[in-house]
C-alpha positions in Angstrom: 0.3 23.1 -10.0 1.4 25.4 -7.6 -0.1 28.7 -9.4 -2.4 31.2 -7.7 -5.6 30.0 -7.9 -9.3 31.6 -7.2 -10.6 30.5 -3.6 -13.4 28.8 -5.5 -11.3 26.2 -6.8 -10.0 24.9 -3.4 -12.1 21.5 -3.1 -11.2 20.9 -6.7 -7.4 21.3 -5.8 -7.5 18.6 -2.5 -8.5 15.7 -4.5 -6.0 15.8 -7.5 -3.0 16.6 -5.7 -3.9 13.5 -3.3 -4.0 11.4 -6.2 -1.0 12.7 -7.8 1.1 12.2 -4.5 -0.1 8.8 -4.1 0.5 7.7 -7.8 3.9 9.6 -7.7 5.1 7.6 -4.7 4.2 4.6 -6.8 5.6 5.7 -10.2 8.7 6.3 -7.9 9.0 3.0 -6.6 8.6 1.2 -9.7 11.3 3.4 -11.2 13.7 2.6 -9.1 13.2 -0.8 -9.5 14.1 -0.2 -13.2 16.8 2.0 -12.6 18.4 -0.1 -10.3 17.9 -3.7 -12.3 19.1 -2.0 -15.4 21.9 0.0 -14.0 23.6 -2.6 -12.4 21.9 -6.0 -12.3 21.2 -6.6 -16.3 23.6 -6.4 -19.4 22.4 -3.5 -20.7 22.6 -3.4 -25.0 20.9 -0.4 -27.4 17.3 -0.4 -26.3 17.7 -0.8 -22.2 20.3 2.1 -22.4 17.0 4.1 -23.5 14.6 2.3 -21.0 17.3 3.2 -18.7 17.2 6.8 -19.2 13.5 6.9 -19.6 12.9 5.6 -16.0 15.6 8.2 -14.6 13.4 11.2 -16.6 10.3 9.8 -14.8 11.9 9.4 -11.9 12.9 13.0 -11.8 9.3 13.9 -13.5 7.6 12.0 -10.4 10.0 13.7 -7.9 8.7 17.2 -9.0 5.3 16.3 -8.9 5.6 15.0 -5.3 7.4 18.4 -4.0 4.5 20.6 -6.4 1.6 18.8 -5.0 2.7 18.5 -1.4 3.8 22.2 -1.2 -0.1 22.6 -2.6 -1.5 20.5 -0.1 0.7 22.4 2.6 -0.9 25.8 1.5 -4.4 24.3 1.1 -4.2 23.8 5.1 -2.3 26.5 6.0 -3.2 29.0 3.5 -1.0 32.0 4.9 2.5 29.9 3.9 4.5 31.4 1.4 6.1 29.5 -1.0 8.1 30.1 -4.5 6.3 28.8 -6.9 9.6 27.2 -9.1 8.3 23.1 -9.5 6.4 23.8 -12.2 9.1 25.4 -14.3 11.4 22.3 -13.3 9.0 20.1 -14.6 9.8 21.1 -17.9 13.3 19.2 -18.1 12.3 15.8 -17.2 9.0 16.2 -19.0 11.3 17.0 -22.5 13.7 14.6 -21.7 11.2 11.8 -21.2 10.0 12.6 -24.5 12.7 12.9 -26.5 14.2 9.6 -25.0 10.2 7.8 -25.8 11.2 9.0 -29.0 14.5 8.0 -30.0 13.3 4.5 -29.0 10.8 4.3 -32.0 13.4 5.7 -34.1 15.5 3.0 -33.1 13.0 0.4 -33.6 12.4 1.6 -36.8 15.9 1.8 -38.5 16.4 -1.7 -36.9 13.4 -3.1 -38.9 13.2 -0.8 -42.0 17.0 -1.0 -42.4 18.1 -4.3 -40.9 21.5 -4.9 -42.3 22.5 -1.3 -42.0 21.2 -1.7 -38.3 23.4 -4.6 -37.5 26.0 -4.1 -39.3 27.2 -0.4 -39.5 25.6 0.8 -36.5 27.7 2.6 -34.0 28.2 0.3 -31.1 27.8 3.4 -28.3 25.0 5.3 -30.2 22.4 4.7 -27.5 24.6 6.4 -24.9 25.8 9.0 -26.7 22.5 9.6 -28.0 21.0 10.0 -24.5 23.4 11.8 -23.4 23.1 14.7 -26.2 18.9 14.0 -25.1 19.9 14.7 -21.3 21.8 18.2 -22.4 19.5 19.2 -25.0 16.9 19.3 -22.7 18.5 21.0 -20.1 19.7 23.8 -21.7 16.1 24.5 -23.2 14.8 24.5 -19.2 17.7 26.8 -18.5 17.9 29.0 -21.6 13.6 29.2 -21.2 13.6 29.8 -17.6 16.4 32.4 -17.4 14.6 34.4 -20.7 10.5 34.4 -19.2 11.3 34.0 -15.1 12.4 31.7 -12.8 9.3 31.9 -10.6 6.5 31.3 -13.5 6.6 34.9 -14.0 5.4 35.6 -17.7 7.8 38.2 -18.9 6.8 39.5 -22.2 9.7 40.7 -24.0 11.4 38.9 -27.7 14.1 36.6 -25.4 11.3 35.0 -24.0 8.9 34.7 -27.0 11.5 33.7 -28.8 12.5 31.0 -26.7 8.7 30.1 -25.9 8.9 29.8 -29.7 11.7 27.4 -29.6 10.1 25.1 -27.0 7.2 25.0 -29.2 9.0 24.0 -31.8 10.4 21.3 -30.1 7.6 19.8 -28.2 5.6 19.6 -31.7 8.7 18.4 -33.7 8.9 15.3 -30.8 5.4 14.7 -30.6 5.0 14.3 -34.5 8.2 12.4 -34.7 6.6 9.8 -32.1 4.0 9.3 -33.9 5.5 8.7 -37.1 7.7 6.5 -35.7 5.3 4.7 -34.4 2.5 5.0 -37.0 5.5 3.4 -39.1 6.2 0.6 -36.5 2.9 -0.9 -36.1 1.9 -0.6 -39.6 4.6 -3.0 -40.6 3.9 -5.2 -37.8 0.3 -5.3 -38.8 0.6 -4.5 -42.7 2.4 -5.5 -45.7 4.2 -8.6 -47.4 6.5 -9.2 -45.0 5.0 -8.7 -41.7 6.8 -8.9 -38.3 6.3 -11.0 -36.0 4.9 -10.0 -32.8 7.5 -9.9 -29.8 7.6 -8.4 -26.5 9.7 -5.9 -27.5 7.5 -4.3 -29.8 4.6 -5.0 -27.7 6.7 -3.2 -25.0 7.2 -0.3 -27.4 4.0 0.3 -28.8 2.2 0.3 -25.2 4.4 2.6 -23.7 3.9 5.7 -26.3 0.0 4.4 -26.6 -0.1 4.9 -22.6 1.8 8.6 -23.4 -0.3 9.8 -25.9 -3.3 9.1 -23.9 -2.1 10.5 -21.1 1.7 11.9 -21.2 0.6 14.7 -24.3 -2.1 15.8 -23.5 0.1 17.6 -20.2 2.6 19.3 -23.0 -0.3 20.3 -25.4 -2.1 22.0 -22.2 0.7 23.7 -20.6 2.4 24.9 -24.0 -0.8 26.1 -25.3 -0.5 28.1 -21.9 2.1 30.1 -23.1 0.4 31.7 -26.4 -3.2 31.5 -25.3 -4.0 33.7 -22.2 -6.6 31.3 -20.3 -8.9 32.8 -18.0 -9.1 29.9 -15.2 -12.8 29.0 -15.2 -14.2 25.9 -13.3 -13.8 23.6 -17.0 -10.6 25.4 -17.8 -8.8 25.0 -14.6 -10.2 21.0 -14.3 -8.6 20.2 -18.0 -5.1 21.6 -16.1 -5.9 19.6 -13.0 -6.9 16.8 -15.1 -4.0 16.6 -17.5 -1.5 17.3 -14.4 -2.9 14.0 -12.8 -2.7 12.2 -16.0 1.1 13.0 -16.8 1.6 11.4 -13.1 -0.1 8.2 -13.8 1.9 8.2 -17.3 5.4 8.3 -15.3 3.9 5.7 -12.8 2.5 3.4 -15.4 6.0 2.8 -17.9 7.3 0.0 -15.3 3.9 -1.4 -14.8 4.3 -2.0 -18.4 7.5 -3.4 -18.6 6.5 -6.2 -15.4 3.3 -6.8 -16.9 4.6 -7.8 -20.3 7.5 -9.5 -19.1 5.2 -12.1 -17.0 2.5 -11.9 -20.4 0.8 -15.6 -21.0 3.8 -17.2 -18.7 3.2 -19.9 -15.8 2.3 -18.9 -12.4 5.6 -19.6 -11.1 7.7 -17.3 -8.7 9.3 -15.1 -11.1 12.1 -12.4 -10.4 11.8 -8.8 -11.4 14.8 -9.1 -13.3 13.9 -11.7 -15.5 10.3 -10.4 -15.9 12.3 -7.1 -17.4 14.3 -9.2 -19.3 11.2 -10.7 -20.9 9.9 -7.0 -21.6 13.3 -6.8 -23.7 13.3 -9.7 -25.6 13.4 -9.4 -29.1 12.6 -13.0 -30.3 9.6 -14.6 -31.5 8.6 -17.3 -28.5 8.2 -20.9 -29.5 5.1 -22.3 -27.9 6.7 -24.3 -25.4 9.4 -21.6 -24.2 8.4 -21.2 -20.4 10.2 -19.7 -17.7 12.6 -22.6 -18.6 13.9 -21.1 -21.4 17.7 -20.6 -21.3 19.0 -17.4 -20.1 20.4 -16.5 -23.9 17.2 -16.6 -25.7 16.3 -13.8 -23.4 19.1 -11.2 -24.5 17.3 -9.0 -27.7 18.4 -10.5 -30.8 20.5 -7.8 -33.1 21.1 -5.2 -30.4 24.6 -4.7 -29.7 24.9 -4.5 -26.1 26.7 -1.2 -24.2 28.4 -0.7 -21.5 
């Protein structure tokens, strides 16, 4: 957010970037709440490994949103600073990352219930980290290889390298995005549909509202800024307000994934004092509750049934 911007637009800068910062510092905190229960006080096994990495993308996403919008707010006082406008362009590796890990989760979820016995049986044990892993690089080098082709400092350099590489972006972002929701179109309607339908658990219900919360307000950030790049916008008053708008909403989507995973963890239990770990524990679990399972149950029937756990 930290283009050049008509003087008109000022008052409509202030109030977003506020917001953003003050979600952001929220988003963060949650995040490392997630990062640090999964990283080193939980057992992680296939599908935390992704939840894992998911909160470190956000965490990273948030981070650059923070240094964008204060930097934005720092100008909008003292408008004769010069900075180098560079935060935007780093969003673009958490941002990918994020999505491609959001992704390989439904994937996951769907070769576990579309192919159970292969799932359980012939699945590589380390596939989660290696997968995120090959995620975490993939990203990176599109960032790199797209930043060092069209500019470092969000200059638009129009030569082949960097269509070509806006291209392959493109490509990308749509291929993730459609993949998403295929996997998850997939997901719910066997949950929902069918002969042999699935029971509801909080894994799935964990799944299903974290893309939901993305596609309402993760995408619409890629669509706007990737449409950018092939459609030269003129940055009228509605214009420039869809940017703002979808910047603020791609904050709120970081902030909101462990808001998620606490609120369906303590779903429909007892007002008892519960721990943050074993309210992300609950958000894992992948067994059907009997009625009577309260936050007495045992700490096994916690643990996602069929996941091979990871180191």
């Amino acid at each position: 957010m930290s283009g050049t911007v008509p003087g008109t637009f000022n008052k409509m800068i202030l109030i977003p970037n506020v917001a953003i910062v003050i979600s952001a510092l929220v988003g963060l905190a949650g995040n490392a709440i997630v990062l640090w229960l999964l990283g080193f006080r939980m057992r992680r096994n296939a599908f935390s490994v992704y939840i894992l990495n998911l909160a470190g993308a956000d965490f990273l996403f948030l981070c650059c949103h923070i240094i964008d919008s204060v930097l934005v707010l720092v100008k909008f006082f003292y408008p004769n600073t010069i900075f180098l406008p560079c935060f935007t362009t780093v969003m673009m590796f958490p941002y990918i990352a994020g999505l491609s890990m959001l992704t390989a989760i439904s994937i996951e979820r769907c070769l576990s219930v579309l192919c159970p016995i292969w799932y359980r049986c012939r699945r590589p044990k380390h596939t989660s980290s290696v997968m995120c892993a090959v995620l975490w690089v993939l990203s990176l080098l599109l960032s790199i290889l797209n930043r060092y082709h069209c500019g470092f400092l969000d200059k638009k350099y129009e030569n082949n390298s960097c269509l070509a590489s806006n291209f392959l972006n493109t490509a990308c972002l749509i291929f993730l995005f459609l993949t998403l929701f295929g996997a998850s179109l997939a997901l719910l309607s066997r949950l929902l549909c069918g002969s042999q339908k699935m029971q509801l658990t909080r894994l799935y219900m964990t799944i299903l509202l974290t893309v939901l919360v993305f596609l309402l307000c993760g995408m619409p950030f890629g669509i706007h800024w990737f449409l950018l790049i092939w459609i030269k916008i003129d940055f009228n008053t509605l214009s420039f307000g869809v940017y703002l708008l979808s910047v603020v909403l791609s904050s709120v989507n970081s902030c909101a994934n462990p808001i998620i995973y606490f609120f369906v963890g303590a779903f429909r239990q007892q007002l008892k004092k519960q721990t943050l770990k074993l309210l992300l524990q609950r958000a894992l679990q992948d067994t059907p509750e009997e009625d009577d399972c309260g936050s007495s149950c045992p700490q096994g029937t916690l643990e996602m049934s069929g996941s091979k756990v990871e180191p």
